[in-house]
N, C-alpha and C positions, 0 to 999 in steps of 0.2 A: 348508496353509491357514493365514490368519491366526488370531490370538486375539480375532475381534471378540465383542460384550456381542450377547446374545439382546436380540431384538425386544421393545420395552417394549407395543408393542400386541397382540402374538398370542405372543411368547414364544418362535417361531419360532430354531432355533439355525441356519438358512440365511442370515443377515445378511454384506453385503459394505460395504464402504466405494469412496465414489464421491464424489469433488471434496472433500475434507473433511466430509462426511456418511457416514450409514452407512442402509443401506436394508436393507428386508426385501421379499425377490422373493415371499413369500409373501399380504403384506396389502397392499407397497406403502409403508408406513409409512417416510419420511425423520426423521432426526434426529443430534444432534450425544450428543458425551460433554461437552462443554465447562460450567464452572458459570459462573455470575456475575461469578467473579473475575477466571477466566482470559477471558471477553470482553471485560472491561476492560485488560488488559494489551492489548491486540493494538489498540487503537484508536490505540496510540501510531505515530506518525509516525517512521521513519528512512528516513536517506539511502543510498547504492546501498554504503558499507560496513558497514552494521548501526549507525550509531550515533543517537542517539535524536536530533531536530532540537526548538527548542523557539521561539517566538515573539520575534524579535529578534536571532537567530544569523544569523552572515556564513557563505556558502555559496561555492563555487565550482562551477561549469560542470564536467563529464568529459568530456562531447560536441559537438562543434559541432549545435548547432539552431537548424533552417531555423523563421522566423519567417511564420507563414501568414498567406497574402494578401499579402505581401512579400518583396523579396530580399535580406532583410536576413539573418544569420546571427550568434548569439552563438555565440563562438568559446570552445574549450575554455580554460578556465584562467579566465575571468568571475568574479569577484568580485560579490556579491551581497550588500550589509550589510541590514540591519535587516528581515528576511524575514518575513512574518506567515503562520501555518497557517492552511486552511480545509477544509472537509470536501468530498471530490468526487473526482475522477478525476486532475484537477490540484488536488493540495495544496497549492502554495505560490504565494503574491499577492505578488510584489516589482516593485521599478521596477528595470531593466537600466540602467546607464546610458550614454549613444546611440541608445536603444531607448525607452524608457517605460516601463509599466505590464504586465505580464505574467503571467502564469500556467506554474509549471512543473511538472515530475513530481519525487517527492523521488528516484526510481531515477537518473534524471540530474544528480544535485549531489552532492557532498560536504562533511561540515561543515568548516570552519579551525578 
């Protein structure tokens, strides 16, 4: 069995960890270990090799991605200068260019 922390609501020492949370099958009660600090590290944005991406960095494509509602395809190796971050599912707002205005995942780029 792992080393999880007793239940902070019932005190329970039956606690499991489930998706990055840790629950207690006795009251029900979800929660994290994480403090303040360490939620702010993890807000940071990187790309598909762990490196930090920052507002104005030149990316490149790893994937070919099929461009929806179109048959258009950015092709691996894509250059991407001046990329701006945004919060969401697709963190990055850049223009492709032969393409326009886009939205990507930072899992499919890496920085130059």
């Amino acid at each position: 069995m792992g080393d999880y922390p007793n239940c902070p609501g019932c005190n329970s020492e039956y606690t499991y960890a489930d998706r990055g949370l840790f629950v207690c099958p006795e009251c029900g009660h979800e929660w994290t270990t994480l403090t303040d600090e360490d939620s702010g590290s993890d807000t940071q944005i990187r790309d598909a090799n762990g490196n930090p991406l920052a507002d104005g960095d030149t990316i490149s494509v790893i994937k070919d991605l099929k461009v929806k509602g179109t048959s258009l395809v950015v092709k691996v190796g894509t250059k991407v200068r001046n990329i701006r971050l945004v919060d969401g599912d697709h963190d990055i707002d850049c223009k492709v260019e032969g393409i326009g205005a886009m939205k990507l995942k930072s899992e499919f780029v890496r920085k130059v």
